[in-house]
N, C-alpha and C positions, 0 to 999 in steps of 0.2 A: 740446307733443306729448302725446297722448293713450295711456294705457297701454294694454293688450290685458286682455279682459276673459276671464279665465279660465277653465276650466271651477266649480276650485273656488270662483271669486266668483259663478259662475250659480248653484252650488248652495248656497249659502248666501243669497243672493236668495230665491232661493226657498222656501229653508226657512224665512226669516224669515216670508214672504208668509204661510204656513199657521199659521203661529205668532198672528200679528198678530188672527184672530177669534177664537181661541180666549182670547186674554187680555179680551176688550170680553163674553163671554159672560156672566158674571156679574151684569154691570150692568144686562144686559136682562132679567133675573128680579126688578129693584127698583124697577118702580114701582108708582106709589101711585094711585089715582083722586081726580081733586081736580077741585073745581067750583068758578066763578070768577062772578059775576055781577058784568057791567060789562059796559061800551053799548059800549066800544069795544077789541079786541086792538092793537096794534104789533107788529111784529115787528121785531126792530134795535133795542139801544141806543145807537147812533152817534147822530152830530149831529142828522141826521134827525129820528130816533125821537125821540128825546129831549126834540126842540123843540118835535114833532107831541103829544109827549104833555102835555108843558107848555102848551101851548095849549087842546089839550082840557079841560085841568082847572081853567082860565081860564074858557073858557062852559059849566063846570058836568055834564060829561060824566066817567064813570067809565071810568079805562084800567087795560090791564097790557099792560109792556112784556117779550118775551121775545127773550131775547139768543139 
């Protein structure tokens, strides 16, 4: 059985919600500019990527894998 969802749990939901950009704010002020020369991106370090990029560098192709 399902509880009733309160008023004060809505507003605490919610206040969380407002809370939640204001803590990731900071980190969007920290990047860096960076330049990567290589023939090929990935994106995915999973099995996938991984294998895909293991292979690229088998026939001599320059990769970066971004998670």
């Amino acid at each position: 059985m399902s509880r009733a969802v309160t008023r004060r749990d809505a507003l605490a939901a919610f206040a969380a919600s407002l809370a939640t950009p204001a803590l990731a704010t900071p980190a969007l002020g920290q990047t860096r500019d960076a330049a990567f020369d290589v023939d090929v991106v990935v994106i995915g370090a999973g099995a996938a990527g991984v294998g895909a990029a293991r292979e690229l560098r088998r026939l001599g192709k320059s990769c970066l894998v971004l998670e």
